[in-house]
C-alpha positions as CSV (number, residue, x, y, z in Angstrom):
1,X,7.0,-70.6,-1.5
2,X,5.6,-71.8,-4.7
3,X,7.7,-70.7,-7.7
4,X,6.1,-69.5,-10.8
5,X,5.5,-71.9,-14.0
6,X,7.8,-70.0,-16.1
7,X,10.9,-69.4,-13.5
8,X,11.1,-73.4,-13.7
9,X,11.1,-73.1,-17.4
10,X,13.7,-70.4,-17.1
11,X,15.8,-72.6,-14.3
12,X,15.6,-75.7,-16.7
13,X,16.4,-74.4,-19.9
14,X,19.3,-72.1,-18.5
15,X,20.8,-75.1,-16.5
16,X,20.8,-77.2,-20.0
17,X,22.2,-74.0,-21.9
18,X,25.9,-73.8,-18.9
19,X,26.0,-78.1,-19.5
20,X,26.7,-77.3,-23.0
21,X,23.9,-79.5,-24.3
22,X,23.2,-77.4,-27.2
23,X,26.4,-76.2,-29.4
24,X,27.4,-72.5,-29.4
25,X,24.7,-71.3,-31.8
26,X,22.3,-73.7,-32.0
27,X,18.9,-72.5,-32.8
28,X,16.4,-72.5,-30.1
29,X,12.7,-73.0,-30.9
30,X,10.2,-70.3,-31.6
31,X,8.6,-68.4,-29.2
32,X,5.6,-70.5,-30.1
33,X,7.1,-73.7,-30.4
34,X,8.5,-73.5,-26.7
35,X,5.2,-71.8,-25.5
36,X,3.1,-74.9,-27.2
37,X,5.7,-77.9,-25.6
38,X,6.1,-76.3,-22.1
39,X,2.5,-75.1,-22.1
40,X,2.9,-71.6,-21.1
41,X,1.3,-68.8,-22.8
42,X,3.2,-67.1,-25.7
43,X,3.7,-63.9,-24.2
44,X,5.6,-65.8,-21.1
45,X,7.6,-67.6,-23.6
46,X,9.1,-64.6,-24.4
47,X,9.6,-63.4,-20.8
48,X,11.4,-66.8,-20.5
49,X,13.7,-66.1,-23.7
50,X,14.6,-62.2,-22.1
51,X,15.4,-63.5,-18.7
52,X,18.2,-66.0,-20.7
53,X,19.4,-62.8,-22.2
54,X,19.4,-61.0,-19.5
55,X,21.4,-63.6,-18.1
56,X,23.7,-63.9,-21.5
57,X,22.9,-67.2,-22.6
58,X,20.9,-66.2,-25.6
59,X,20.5,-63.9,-27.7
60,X,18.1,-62.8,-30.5
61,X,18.3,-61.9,-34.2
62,X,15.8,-59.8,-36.0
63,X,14.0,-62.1,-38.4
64,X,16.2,-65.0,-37.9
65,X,15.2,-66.4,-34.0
66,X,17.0,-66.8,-30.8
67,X,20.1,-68.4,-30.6
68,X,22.7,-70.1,-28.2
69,X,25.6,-67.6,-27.2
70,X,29.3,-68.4,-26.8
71,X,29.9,-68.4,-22.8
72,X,33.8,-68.2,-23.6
73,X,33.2,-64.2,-24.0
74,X,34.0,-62.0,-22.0
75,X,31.1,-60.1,-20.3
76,X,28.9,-58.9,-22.6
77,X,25.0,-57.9,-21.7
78,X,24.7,-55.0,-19.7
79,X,28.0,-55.9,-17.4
80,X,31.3,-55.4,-19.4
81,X,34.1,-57.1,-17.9
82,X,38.4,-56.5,-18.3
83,X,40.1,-58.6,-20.5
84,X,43.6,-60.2,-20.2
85,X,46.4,-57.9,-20.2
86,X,47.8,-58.6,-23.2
87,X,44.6,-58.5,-25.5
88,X,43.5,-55.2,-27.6
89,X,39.9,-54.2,-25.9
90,X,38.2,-52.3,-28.5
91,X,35.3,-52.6,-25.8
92,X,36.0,-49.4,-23.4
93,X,37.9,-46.5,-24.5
94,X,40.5,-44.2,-22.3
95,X,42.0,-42.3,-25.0
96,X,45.7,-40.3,-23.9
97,X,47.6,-38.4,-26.0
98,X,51.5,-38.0,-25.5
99,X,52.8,-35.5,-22.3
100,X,49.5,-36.3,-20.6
101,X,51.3,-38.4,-17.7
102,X,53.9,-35.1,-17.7
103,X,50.9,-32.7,-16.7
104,X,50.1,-35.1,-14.2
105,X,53.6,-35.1,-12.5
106,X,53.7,-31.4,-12.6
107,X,50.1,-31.0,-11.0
108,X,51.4,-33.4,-8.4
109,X,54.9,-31.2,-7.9
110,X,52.5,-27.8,-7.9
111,X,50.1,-29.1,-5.6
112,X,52.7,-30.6,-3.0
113,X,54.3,-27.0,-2.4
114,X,50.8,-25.5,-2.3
115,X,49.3,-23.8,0.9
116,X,46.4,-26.0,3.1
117,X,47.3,-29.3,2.0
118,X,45.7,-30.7,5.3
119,X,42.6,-29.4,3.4
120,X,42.8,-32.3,1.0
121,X,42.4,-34.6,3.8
122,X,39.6,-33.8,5.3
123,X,35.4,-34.3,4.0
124,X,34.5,-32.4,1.2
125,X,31.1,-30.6,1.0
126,X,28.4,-33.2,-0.5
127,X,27.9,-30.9,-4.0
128,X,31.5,-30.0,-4.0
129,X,33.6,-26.9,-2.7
130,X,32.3,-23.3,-3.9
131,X,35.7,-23.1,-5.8
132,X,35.2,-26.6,-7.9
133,X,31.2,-25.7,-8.5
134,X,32.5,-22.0,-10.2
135,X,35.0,-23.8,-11.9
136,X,33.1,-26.1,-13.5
137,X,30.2,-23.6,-14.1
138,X,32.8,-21.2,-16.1
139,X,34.0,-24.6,-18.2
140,X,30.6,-25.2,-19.2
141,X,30.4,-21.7,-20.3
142,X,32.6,-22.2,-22.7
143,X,30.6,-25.3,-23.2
144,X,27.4,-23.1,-24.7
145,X,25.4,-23.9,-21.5
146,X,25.5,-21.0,-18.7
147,X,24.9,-21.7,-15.5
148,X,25.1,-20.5,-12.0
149,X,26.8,-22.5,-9.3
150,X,24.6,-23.2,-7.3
151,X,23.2,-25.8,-9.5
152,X,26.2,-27.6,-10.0
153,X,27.0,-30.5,-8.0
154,X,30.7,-32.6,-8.6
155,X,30.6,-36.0,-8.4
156,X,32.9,-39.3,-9.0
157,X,32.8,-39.4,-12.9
158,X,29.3,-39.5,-15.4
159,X,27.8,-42.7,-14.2
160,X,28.0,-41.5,-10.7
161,X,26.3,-38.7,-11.8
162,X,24.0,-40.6,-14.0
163,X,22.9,-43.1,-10.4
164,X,22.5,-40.2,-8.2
165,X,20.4,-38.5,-11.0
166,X,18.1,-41.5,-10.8
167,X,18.1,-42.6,-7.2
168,X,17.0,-38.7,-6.7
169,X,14.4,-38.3,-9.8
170,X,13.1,-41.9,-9.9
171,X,11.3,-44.7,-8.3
172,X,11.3,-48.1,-8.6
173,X,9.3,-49.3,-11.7
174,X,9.1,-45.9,-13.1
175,X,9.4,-46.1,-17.3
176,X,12.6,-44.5,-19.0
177,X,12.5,-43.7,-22.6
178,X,16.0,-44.6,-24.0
179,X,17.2,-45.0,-27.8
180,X,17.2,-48.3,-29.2
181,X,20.4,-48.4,-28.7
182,X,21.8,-46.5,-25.5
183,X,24.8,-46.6,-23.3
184,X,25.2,-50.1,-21.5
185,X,26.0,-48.2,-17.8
186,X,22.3,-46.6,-18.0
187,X,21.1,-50.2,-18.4
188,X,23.1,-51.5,-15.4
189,X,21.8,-48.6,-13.3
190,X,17.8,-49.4,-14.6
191,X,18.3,-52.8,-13.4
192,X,19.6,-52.0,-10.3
193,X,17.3,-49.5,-9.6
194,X,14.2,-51.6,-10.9
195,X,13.7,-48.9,-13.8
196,X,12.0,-50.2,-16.5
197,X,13.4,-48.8,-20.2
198,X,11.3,-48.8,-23.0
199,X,13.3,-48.4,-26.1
200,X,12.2,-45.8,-29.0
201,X,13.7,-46.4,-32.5
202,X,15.8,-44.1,-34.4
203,X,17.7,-43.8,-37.4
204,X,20.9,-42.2,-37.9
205,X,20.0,-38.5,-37.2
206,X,18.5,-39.8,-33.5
207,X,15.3,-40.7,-32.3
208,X,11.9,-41.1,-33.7
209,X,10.1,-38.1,-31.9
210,X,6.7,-39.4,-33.1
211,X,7.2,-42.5,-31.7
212,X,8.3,-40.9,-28.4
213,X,4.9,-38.9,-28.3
214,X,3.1,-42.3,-29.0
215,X,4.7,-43.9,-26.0
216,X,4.3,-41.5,-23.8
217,X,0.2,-41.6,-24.5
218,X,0.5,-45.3,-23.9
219,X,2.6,-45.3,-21.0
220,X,3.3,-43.4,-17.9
221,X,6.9,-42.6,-19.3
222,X,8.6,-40.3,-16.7
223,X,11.7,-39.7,-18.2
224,X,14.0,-39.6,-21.1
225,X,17.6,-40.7,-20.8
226,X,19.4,-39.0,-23.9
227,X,22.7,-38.1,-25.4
228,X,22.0,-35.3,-27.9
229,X,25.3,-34.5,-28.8
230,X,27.6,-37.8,-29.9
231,X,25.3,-40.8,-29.0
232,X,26.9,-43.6,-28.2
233,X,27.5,-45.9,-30.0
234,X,26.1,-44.6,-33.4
235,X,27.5,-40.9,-33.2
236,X,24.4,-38.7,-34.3
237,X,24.2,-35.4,-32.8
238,X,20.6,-33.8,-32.7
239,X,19.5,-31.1,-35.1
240,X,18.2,-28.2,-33.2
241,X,15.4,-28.8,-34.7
242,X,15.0,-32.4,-33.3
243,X,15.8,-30.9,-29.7
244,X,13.3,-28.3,-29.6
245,X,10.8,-31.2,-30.4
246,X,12.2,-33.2,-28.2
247,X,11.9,-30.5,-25.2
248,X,7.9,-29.9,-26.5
249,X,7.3,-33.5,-25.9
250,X,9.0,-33.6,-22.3
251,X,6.6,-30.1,-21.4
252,X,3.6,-31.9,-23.2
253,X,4.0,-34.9,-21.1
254,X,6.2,-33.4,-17.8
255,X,8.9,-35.7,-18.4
256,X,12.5,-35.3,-16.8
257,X,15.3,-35.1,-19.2
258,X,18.4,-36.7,-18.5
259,X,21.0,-35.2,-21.1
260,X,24.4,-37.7,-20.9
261,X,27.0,-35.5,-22.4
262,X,30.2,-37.4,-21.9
263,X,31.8,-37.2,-25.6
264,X,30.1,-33.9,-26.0
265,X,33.8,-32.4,-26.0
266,X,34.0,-34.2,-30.0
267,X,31.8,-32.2,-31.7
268,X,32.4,-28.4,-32.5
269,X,29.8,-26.1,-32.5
270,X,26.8,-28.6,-31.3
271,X,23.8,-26.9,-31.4
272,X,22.5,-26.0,-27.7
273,X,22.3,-28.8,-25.2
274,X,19.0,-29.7,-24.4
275,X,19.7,-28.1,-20.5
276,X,19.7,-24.9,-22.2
277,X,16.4,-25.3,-24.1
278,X,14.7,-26.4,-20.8
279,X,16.3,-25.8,-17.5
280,X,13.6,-26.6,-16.0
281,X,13.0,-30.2,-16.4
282,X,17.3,-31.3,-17.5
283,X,19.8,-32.7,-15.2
284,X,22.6,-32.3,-17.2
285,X,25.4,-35.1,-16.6
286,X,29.3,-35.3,-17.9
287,X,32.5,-35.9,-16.2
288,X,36.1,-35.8,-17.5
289,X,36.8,-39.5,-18.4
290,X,37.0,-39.0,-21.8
291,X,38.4,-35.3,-22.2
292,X,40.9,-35.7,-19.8
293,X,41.3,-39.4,-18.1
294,X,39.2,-42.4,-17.5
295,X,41.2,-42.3,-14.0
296,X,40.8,-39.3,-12.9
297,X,37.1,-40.2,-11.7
298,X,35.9,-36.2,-11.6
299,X,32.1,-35.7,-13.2
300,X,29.5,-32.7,-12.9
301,X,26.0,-32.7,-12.5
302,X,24.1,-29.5,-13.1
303,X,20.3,-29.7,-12.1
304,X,17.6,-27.5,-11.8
305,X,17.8,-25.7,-8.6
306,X,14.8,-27.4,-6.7
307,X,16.7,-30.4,-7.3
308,X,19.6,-29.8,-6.2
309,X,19.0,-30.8,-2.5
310,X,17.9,-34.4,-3.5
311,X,20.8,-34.8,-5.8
312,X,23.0,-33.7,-3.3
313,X,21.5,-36.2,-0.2
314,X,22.4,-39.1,-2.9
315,X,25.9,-38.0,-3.1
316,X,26.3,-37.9,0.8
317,X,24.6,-41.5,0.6
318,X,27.0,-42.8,-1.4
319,X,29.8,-41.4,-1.8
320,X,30.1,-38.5,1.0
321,X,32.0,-36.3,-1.6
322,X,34.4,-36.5,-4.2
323,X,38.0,-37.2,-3.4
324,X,39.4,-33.7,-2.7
325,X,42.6,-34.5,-4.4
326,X,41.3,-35.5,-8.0
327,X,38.9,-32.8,-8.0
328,X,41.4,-30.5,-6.6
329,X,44.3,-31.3,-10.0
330,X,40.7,-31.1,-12.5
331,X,39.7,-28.0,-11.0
332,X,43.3,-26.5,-11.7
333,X,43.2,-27.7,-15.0
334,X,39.6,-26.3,-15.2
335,X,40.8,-23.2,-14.7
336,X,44.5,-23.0,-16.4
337,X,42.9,-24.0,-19.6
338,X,44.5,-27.7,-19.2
339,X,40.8,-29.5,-20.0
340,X,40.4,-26.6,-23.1
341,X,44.0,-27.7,-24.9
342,X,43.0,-31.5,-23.9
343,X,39.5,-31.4,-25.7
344,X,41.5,-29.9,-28.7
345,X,44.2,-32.2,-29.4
346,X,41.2,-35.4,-28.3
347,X,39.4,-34.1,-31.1
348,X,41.8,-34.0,-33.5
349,X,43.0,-37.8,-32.4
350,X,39.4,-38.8,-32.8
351,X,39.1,-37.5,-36.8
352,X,42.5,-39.2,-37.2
353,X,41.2,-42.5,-35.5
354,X,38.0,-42.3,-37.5
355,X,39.8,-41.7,-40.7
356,X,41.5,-45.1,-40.2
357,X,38.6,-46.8,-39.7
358,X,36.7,-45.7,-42.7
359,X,39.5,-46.2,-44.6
360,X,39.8,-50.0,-43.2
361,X,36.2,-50.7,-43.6
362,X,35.7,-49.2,-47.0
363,X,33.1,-50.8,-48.4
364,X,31.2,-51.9,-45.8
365,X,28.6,-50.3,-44.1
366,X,30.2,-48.7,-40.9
367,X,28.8,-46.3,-39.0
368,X,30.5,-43.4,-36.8
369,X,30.7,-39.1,-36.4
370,X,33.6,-37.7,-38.0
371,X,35.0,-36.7,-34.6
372,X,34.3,-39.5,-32.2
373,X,36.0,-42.2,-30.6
374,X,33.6,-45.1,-31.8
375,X,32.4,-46.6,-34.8
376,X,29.2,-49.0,-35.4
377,X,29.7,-52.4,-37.4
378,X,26.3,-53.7,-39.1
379,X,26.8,-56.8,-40.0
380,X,25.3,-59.6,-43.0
381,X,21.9,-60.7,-42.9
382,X,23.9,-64.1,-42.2
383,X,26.3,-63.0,-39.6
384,X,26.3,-64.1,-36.2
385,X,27.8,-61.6,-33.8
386,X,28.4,-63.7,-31.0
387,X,30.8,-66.1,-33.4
388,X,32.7,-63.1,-34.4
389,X,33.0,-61.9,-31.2
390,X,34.5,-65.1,-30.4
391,X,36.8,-65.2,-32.9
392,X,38.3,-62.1,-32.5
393,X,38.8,-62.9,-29.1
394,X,40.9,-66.2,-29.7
395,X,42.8,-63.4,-31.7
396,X,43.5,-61.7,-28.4
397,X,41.1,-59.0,-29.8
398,X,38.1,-57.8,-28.0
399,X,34.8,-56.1,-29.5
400,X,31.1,-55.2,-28.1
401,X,28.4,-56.7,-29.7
402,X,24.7,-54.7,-30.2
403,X,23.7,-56.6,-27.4
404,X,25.7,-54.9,-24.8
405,X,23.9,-51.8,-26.3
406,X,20.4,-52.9,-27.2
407,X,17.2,-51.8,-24.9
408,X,14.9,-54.3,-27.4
409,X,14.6,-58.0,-26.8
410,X,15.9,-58.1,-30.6
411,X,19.3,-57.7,-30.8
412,X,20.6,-56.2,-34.6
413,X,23.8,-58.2,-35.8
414,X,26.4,-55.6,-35.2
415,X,29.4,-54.4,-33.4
416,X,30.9,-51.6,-31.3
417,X,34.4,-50.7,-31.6
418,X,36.0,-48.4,-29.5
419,X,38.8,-46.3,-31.2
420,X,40.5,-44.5,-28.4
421,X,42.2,-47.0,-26.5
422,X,45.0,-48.4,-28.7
423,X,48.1,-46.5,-30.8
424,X,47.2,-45.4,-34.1
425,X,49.5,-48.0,-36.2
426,X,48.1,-51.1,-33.6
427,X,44.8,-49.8,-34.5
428,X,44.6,-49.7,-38.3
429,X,46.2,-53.7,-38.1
430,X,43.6,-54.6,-35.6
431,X,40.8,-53.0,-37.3
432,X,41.9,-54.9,-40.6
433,X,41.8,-58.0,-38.4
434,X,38.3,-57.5,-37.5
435,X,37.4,-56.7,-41.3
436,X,39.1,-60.3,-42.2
437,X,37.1,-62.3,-39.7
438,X,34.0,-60.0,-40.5
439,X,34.5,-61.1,-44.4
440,X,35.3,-64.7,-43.3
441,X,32.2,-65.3,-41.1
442,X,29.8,-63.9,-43.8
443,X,31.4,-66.6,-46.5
444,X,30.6,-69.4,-43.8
């Protein structure tokens, strides 16, 4: 089978780019400049430099070009991998707070003299036991979003939720609207679905809504993947104002909204999720990762009710059900007012751990909500994000760059850095450590 003129550019180049030919962040030529020598057209030029990025090879810099990345990173890109044991990831966070292992020992004593234990054992129901869907439906109550059972379906954590939301609403080659800047696991599932995302720009109250109604006269967009309350990873939370224009464009243009409320728990007060402004047309996803445990792999999906039934023949294809005994313990601590208490003293960890970031990068121009678990790093117009990275992590200190989060072939110089994973007295020092090599790298 022939293979197409630019996959042999994009073979060549990204066999010279592993042999180490050109030094860790060496800059490529221009779009036109490898267009003109390899004489392909300048728009496949560009499909050539995105398939290196894809790949994490390259990357791009607004204004400044595309440049060679350091391969001695961990995964970055759209696939995130662990680190070594004894380095600080500021990547991922599973944030605990003290006597949470304690409520999971007495769950485990409670539940081993409970009654039908040989219930546990046995298949689930696809959209979760009767039970589970009521308790989760009375949770999201206190939530601000009522709902009735029937449309709730539990499933193993948000990105479960987020892949059987797709594989049930969407088709391959079907065009996503996402931020800018969106959550890395959204990208992985687009590319594995053959989704394609087309990124709208935003500031830091959210998205541009006018640009949104543009695309979707240009396009066939038939969705929007959002988090209206604590985006992640630059922590606005919609206006109600901004939502209810956000739901007119969706009805305008029949568009499915897909409302990713993990960190909602952070904020108090939010105004209404978008699920309540438009039943209709939001599947609602969230999970207790981040309230609770990143372990405890329990999520909830609550979709309009002639949804449902698709949602549900995804779960059965891939998962069967939830495993009965994790979303037996979150069901009980649904109900006992475990998850409520949790969420409190989370949020009051978060404005501590976000008060010792700004204080640490005072001065520069971080980015992050009061109350969440992240904070955003924009870097000088002479900083290279990649080289940082890789400093910090001979420092045995891991970081995201924008590029794990960007949907646009130009990456902004920045970084991610999760709050919630480290103790509060290892995080100020390793927070200062990232300021120094920040400082250092923008004197070079």
């Amino acid at each position: 089978m022939r293979i197409p003129r630019y996959k042999r550019v994009v073979d060549s180049l990204a066999a010279e780019l592993r042999s180490g030919r050109w030094p860790v962040g060496t800059r490529l030529p221009t779009h036109r400049e490898l267009a003109a020598r390899e004489g392909i057209a300048l728009v496949t030029a560009s499909r050539v430099y995105a398939e290196l990025a894809a790949m994490g090879l390259v990357s791009g810099e607004q204004g400044r070009g595309t440049f060679v990345r350091d391969l001695s990173l961990p995964g970055e890109g759209v696939d995130q991998q662990f680190v070594a044991a004894d380095a600080i990831d500021l990547r991922f966070n599973h944030p605990s707070i003290p006597g949470q292992a304690d409520l999971l020992r007495q769950a485990l004593r409670e539940l081993a003299t409970a009654g039908d234990l040989d219930a546990l054992l046995r298949y689930q129901p696809h959209r979760g036991r009767g039970q589970d869907r009521g308790a989760v439906a009375r949770h999201l109550l206190r939530r601000g979003l009522s709902v009735d059972a029937e449309q709730v379906l539990v499933v193993s954590g948000a990105q479960h939720g987020l892949a059987v939301t797709a594989m049930a609403t969407l088709q391959h080659g079907d065009v996503v609207a996402v931020d800018a800047l969106t959550y890395p696991g959204f990208k992985v599932l687009a590319q594995s679905l053959g989704l394609e995302l087309v990124a709208v720009p935003g500031g830091r109250a959210g998205p541009d809504l006018v640009a949104l109604e543009q695309l979707c006269v240009r396009r066939p967009v038939r969705a929007v993947y959002a988090m209206p309350t604590l985006h992640n990873p630059l922590g606005w939370v919609m206006s109600a104002t901004a939502r209810a224009r956000l739901v007119a464009v969706a009805r305008r243009h029949d568009l499915i909204l897909i409302e990713d409320a993990a960190y909602a728990y952070l904020v108090e007060d939010p105004p209404p999720p978008l699920a309540v402004l438009a039943p209709e047309r939001t599947v609602y996803v969230s999970s207790l990762s981040k309230s609770v445990g990143t372990g405890l792999r329990v999520g909830f999906v609550v979709a309009p009710v002639d949804r449902v039934a698709a949602i549900a023949r995804v779960v059965r294809a891939t998962t069967w059900s939830t495993p009965a005994l994790a979303t037996e313990i979150a069901c009980r601590w649904l109900e006992d007012g475990t998850v409520d208490r949790l969420e409190v003293r989370k949020r009051a960890d978060a404005v501590a751990r976000q008060d010792i970031a700004r204080e640490v990068f005072a001065g520069l121009p971080s980015i992050g909500h009061p109350a969440s678990y992240f904070r955003w790093l924009p870097l000088a117009e002479s900083a290279r994000a990649d080289r940082i990275a890789a400093t910090l992590a001979r420092q045995r200190i891991a970081v995201s760059t924008a590029e794990a989060f960007a949907a646009t072939a130009v990456v902004p110089r920045a970084l991610r850095l999760a709050l919630g994973s480290v103790g509060p007295a290892e995080l100020e020092q390793t927070l200062r450590a990232v300021r120094r090599v920040v400082e250092e790298d923008a004197c070079r």
